[in-house]
C-alpha positions as CSV (number, residue, x, y, z in Angstrom):
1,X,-97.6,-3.8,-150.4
2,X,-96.5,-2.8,-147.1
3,X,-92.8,-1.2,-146.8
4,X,-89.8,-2.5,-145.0
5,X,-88.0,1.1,-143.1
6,X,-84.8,1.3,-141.5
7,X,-85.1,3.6,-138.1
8,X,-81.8,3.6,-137.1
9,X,-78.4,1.5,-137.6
10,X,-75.3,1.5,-135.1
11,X,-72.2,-0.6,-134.3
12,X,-69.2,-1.1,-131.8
13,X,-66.2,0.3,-133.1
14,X,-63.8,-3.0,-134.4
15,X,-61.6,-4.2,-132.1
16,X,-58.4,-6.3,-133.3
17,X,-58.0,-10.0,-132.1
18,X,-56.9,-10.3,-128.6
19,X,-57.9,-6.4,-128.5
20,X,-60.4,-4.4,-126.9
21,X,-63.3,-6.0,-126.9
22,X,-62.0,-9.1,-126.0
23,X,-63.2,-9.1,-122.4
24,X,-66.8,-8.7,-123.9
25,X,-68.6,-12.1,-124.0
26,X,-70.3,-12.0,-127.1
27,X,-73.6,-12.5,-125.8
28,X,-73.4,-9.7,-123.9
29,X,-71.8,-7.3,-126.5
30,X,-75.0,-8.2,-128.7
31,X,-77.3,-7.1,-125.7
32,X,-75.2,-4.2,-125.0
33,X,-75.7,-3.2,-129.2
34,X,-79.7,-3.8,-128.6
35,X,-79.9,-1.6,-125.6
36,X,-77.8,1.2,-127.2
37,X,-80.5,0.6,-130.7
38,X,-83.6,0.9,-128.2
39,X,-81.9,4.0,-126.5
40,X,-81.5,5.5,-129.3
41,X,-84.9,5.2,-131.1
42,X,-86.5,5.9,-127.7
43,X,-88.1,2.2,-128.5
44,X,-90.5,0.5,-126.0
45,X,-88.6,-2.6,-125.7
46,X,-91.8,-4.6,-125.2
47,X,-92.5,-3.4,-129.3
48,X,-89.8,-5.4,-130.5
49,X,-91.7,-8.7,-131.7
50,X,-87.7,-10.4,-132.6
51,X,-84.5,-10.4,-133.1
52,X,-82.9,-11.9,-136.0
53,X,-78.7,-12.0,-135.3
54,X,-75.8,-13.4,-138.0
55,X,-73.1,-15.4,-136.1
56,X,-70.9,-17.5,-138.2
57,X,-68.9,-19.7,-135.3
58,X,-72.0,-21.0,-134.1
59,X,-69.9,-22.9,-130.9
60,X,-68.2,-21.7,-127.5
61,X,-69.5,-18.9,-126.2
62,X,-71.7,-18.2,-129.3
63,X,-73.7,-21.4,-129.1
64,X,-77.1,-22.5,-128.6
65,X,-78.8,-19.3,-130.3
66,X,-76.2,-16.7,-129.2
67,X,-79.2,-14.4,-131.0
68,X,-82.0,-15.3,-128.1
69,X,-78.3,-15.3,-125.4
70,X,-78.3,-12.0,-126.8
71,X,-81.9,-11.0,-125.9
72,X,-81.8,-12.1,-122.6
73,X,-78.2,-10.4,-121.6
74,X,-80.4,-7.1,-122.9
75,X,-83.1,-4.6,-121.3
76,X,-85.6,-6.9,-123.8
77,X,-88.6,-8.8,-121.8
78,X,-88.5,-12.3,-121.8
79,X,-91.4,-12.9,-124.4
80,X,-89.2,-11.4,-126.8
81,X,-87.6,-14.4,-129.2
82,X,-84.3,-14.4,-131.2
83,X,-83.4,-16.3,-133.9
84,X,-79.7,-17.0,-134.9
85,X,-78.6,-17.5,-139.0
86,X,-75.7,-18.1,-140.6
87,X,-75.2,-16.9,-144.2
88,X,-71.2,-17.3,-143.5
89,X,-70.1,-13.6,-144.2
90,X,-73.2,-12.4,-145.3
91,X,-75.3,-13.2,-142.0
92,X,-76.6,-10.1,-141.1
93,X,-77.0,-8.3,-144.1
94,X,-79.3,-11.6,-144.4
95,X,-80.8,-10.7,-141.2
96,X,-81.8,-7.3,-142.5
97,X,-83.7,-9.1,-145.5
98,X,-85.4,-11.7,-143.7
99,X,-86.5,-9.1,-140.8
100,X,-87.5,-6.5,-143.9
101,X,-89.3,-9.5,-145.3
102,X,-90.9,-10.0,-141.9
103,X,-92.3,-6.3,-142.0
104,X,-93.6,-6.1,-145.5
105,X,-95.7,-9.1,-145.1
106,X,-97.3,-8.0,-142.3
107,X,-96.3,-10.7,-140.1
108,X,-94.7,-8.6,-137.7
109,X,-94.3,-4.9,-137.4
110,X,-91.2,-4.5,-135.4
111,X,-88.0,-6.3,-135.8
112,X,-84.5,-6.0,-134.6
113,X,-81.9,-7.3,-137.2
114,X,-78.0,-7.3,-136.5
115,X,-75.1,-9.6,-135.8
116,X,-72.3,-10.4,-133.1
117,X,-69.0,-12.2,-133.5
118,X,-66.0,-12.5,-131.1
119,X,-63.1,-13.7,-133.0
120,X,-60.6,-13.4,-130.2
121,X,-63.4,-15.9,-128.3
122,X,-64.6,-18.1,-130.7
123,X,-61.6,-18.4,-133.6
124,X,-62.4,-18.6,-137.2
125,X,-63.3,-21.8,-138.7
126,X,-63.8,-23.2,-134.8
127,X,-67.4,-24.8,-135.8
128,X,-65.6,-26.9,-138.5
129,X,-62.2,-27.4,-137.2
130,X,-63.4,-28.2,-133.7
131,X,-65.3,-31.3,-134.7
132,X,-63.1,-32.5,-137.1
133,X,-60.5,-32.9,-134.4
134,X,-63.3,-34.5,-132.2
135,X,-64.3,-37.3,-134.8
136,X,-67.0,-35.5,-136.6
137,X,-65.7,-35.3,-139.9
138,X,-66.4,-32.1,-142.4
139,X,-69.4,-30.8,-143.8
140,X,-68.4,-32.2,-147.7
141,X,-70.1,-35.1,-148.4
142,X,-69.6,-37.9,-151.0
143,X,-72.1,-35.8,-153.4
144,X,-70.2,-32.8,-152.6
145,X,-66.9,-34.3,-153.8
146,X,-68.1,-35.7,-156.6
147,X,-69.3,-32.7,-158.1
148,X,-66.6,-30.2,-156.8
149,X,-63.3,-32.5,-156.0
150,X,-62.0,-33.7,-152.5
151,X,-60.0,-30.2,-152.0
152,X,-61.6,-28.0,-149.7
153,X,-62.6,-24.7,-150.8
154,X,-61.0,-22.2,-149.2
155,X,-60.9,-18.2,-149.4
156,X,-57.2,-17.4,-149.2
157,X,-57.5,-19.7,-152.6
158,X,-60.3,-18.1,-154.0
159,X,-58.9,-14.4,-153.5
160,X,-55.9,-15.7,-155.3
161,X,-58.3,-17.2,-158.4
162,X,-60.1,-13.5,-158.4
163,X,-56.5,-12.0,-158.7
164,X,-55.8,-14.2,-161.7
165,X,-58.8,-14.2,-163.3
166,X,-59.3,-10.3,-163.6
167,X,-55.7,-9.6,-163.7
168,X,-54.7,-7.8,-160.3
169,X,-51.5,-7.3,-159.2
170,X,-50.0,-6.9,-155.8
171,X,-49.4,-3.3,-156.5
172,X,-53.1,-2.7,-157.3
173,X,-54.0,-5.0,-154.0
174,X,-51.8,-3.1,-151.9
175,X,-52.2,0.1,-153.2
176,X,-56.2,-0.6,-152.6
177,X,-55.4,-1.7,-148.9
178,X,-53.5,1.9,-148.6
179,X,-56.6,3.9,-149.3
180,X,-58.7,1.9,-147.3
181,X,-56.6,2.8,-144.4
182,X,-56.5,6.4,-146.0
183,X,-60.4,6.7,-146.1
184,X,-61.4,5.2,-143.1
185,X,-58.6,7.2,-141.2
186,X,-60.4,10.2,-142.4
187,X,-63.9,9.5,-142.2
188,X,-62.8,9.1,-137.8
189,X,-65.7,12.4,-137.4
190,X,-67.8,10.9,-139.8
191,X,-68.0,7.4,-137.9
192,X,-69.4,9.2,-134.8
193,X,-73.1,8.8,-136.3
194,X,-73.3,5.3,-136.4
195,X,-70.7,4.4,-133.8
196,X,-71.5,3.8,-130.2
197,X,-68.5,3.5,-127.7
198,X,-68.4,0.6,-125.5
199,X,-67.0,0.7,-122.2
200,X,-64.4,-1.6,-121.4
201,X,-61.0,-2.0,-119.3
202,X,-57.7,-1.8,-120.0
203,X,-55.1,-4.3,-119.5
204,X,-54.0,-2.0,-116.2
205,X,-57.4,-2.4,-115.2
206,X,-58.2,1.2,-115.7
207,X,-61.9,1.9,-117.2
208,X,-62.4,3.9,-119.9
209,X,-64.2,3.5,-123.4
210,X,-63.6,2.0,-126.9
211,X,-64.9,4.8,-129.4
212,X,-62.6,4.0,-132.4
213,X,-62.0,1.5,-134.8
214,X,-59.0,-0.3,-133.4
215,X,-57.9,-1.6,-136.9
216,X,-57.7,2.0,-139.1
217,X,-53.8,2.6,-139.3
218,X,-54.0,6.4,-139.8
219,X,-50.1,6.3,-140.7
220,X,-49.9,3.6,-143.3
221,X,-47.3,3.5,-146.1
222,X,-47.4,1.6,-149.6
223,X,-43.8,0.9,-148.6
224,X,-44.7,-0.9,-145.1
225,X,-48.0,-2.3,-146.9
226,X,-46.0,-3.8,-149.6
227,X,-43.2,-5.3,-147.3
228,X,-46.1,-7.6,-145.7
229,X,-45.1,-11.5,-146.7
230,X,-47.2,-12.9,-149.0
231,X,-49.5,-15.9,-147.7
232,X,-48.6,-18.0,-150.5
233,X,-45.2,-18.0,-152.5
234,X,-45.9,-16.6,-155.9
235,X,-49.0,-15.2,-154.9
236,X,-50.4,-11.6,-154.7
237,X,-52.4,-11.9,-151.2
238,X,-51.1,-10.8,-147.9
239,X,-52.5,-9.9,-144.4
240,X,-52.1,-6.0,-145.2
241,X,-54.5,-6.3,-148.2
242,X,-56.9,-8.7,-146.9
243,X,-59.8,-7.7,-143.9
244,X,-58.8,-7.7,-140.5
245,X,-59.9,-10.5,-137.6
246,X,-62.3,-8.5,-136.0
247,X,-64.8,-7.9,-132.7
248,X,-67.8,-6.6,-132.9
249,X,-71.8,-6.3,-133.0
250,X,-73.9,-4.6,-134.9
251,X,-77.7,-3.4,-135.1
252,X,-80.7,-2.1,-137.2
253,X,-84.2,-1.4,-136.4
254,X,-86.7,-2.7,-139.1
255,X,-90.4,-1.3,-139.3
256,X,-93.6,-1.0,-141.3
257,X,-96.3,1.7,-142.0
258,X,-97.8,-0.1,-138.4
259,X,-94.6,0.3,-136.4
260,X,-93.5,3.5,-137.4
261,X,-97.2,4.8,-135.9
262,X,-96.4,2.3,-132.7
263,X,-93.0,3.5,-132.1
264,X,-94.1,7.4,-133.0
265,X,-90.7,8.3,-135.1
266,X,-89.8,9.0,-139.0
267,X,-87.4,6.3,-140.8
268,X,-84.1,7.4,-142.2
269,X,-84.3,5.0,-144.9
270,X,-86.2,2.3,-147.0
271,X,-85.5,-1.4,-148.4
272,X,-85.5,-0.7,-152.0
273,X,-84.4,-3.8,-153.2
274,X,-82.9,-7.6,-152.0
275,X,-81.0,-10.2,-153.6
276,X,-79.6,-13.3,-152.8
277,X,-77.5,-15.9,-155.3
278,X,-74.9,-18.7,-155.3
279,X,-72.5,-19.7,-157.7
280,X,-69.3,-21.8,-158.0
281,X,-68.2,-22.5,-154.2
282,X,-64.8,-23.5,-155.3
283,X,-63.9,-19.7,-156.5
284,X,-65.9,-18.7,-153.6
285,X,-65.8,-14.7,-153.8
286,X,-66.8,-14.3,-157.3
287,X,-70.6,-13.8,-156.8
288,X,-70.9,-10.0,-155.5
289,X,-70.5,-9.5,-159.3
290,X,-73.1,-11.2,-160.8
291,X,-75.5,-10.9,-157.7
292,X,-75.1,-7.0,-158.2
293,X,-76.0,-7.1,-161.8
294,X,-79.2,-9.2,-161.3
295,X,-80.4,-7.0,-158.3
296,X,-80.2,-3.8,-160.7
297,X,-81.6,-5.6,-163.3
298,X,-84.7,-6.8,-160.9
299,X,-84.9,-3.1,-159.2
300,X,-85.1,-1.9,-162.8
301,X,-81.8,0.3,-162.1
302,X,-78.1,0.6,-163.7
303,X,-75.1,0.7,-162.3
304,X,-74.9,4.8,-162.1
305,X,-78.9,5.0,-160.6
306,X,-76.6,4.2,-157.4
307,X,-74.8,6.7,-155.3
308,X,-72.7,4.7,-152.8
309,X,-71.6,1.4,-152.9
310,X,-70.2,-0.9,-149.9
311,X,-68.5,-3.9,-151.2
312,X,-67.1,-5.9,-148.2
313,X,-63.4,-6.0,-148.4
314,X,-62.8,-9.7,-147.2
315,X,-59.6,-9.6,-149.7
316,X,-58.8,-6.3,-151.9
317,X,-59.2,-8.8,-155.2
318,X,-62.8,-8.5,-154.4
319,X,-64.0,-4.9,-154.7
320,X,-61.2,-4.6,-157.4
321,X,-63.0,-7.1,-159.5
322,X,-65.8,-6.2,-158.8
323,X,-65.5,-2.5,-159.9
324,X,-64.2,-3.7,-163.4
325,X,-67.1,-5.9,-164.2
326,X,-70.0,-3.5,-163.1
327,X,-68.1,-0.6,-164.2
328,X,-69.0,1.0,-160.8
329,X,-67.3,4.1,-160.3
330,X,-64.5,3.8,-157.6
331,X,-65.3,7.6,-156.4
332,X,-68.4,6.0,-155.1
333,X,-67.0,2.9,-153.4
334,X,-66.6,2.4,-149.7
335,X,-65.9,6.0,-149.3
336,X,-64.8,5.9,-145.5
337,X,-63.0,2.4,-146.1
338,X,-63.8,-1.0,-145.6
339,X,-63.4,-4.0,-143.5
340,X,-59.3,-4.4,-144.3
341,X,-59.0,-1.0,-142.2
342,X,-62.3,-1.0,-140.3
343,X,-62.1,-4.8,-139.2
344,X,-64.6,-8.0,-140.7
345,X,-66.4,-9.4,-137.5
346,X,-68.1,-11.9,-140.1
347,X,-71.7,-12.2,-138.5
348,X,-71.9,-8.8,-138.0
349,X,-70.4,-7.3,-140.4
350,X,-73.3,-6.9,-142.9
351,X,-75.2,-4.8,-140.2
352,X,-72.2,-2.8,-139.7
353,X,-71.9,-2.2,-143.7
354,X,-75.2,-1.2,-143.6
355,X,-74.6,1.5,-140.7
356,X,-71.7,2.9,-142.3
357,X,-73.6,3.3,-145.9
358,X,-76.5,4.7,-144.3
359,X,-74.6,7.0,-142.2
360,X,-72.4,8.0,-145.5
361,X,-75.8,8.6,-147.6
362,X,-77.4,10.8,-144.8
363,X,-73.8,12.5,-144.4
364,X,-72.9,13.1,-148.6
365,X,-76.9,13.9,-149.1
366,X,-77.5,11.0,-151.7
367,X,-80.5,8.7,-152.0
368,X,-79.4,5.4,-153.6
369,X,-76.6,3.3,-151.7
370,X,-76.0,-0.5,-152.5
371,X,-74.2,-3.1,-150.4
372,X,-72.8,-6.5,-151.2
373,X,-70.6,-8.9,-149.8
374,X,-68.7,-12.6,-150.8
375,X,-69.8,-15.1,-148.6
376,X,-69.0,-18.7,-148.1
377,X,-70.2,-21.4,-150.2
378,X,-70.4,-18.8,-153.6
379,X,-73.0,-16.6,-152.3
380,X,-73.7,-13.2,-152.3
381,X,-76.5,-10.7,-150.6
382,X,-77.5,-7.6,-152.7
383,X,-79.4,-4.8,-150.4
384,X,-80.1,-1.5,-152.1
385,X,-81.6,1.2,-149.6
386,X,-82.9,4.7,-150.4
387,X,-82.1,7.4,-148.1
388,X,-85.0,9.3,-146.5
């Protein structure tokens, strides 16, 4: 069986909402991640045979296959197609499996998987909200409700459910957010390898270029953490230990035996191992846990065959839980921080996960790194790659 290999992964830096990468139309910032991915590898753009992009707020400016938008606002000839998919959170990490899956079949021998989202554009929840206020109703059906109840499932409530149900207090939440923060404010060199600065211009309409995360605060306190109002009275969550609305685009080159001969360079990494799983949409985050335990089990791995970890940080009750069920060691988890320092650009963020555990692998010398994320609906992807 043929092999999926990773040539290279990159991102824009994050940008907060309303920050600097607002004046980037989406569409554009996803051609502008494809040209800096082709630059790099020294790719023949007429090799890539598609592009596979995750965009959550399919609406706006990231409508009508912002993935094939995408292609055409790039250096990429016109006979190249792209192909937009939503698995909520998780879309591009499910990009890079269904673009892997592409390459081991045989089917095609070159793919470009990533993932673009403009939150300051195209708000969160915009697809849904939008045509509710335009008569359309919600996604729940009758068959829906009647299995799940008529309240709508919502995240801020299911990070609240994970706190209760594994026993997490705000201190352990915001002393979490802290060292996200801590890490990723440290890791600034180390993000230079999978970072690729995007020119944009400043509100004085001087030019210059975004390099850096926007998000990481480098001077963060527990005291100024913990004095952040909690979203619901009584509860544990707040903005300062949740992820950060987010710009940004992300991209990975995906090959076989075939196009690593075609495109004439060595991979940096291989697809050891996917997953996918749902479970109870009503909890909604829960399922990184028991997705991760069935990918190990079906890679024939434990818990410490794994070097590095990358569990998206969509609310700090998330990797917390999830490190006391696996029994994963936290010396080993998101080492240069995580999406409530770095930013969550949902549809791209699983490509950007991916760049930053690659980068960290290559960077620490390990070989085993596995990624997860919550996603909405109760699903979770499990990707487990091995440096080359």
């Amino acid at each position: 069986m043929s092999e999926a290999y990773i040539v290279a992964a990159m991102r824009t830096p994050g940008a907060k909402r309303n920050g600097r990468l607002s004046g980037w139309h989406p569409a554009d910032l996803g051609g502008f991640i494809i040209d800096a991915l082709l630059a790099k590898t020294g790719t023949d753009p007429a090799l890539i045979e598609d592009v596979i992009f995750g965009c959550v707020q399919q609406v706006g400016q990231q409508s009508q296959n912002v993935a094939r938008t995408a292609v055409l606002s790039s250096c990429l000839p016109e006979a190249v197609p792209g192909v937009t998919i939503d698995r909520q959170c998780g879309s591009s990490q499910q990009a890079i499996h269904f673009a892997a899956q592409a390459v081991i079949s045989g089917a095609m021998d070159v793919v470009i998987a990533g993932g673009v989202e403009s939150m300051s554009r195209v708000p969160m929840f915009t697809a849904s909200t939008l045509a509710e206020k335009n008569g359309m109703g919600h996604y729940r059906g009758a068959r829906f409700e009647q299995r799940y109840g008529s309240v709508e499932p919502s995240q801020f409530t299911g990070a609240e459910m994970m706190a209760t149900k594994y026993q997490l207090s705000r201190e352990q939440l915001d002393h979490f957010a802290l060292e996200s923060h801590r890490k990723a404010a440290d890791a600034e060199e180390a993000f230079h390898g999978e970072i690729v600065p995007v020119p944009i211009v400043l509100p004085d309409g001087t030019e210059a270029m975004h390099g850096t995360d926007e998000g990481v605060r480098a001077g963060a306190t527990i005291e100024g953490i913990q004095q952040v109002k909690l979203l619901v009275d009584g509860g544990v969550i707040t903005a300062a230990n949740a992820s950060q609305i987010c710009d940004g685009a992300s991209s990975m080159l995906v090959v076989n035996e075939r196009g690593l001969k075609r495109l004439g360079v060595e991979p940096i990494a291989r697809v050891h191992s996917m997953h996918v799983q749902g479970s109870d949409p009503v909890i909604v985050l829960e399922t990184p846990i028991p997705a991760t335990l069935n990918a190990l089990k079906k890679a024939g791995m434990k818990i410490d065959d794994i070097d590095l970890f990358e569990v998206n940080e969509a609310f700090a009750s998330v990797p917390l839980a999830w490190l006391k069920e696996t029994g994963a060691s936290p010396d080993c988890l998101n080492v240069n921080g995580g999406a409530i320092a770095l930013g969550h650009p949902l549809g791209a963020s699983g490509t950007r996960i991916a760049a930053t555990l690659l980068n960290a692998l290559g960077k620490r010398g390990k070989r085993y790194g596995l990624q997860t994320m919550c996603e909405g609906g109760g699903l979770a992807n499990v990707t487990i790659f091995e440096r080359l």
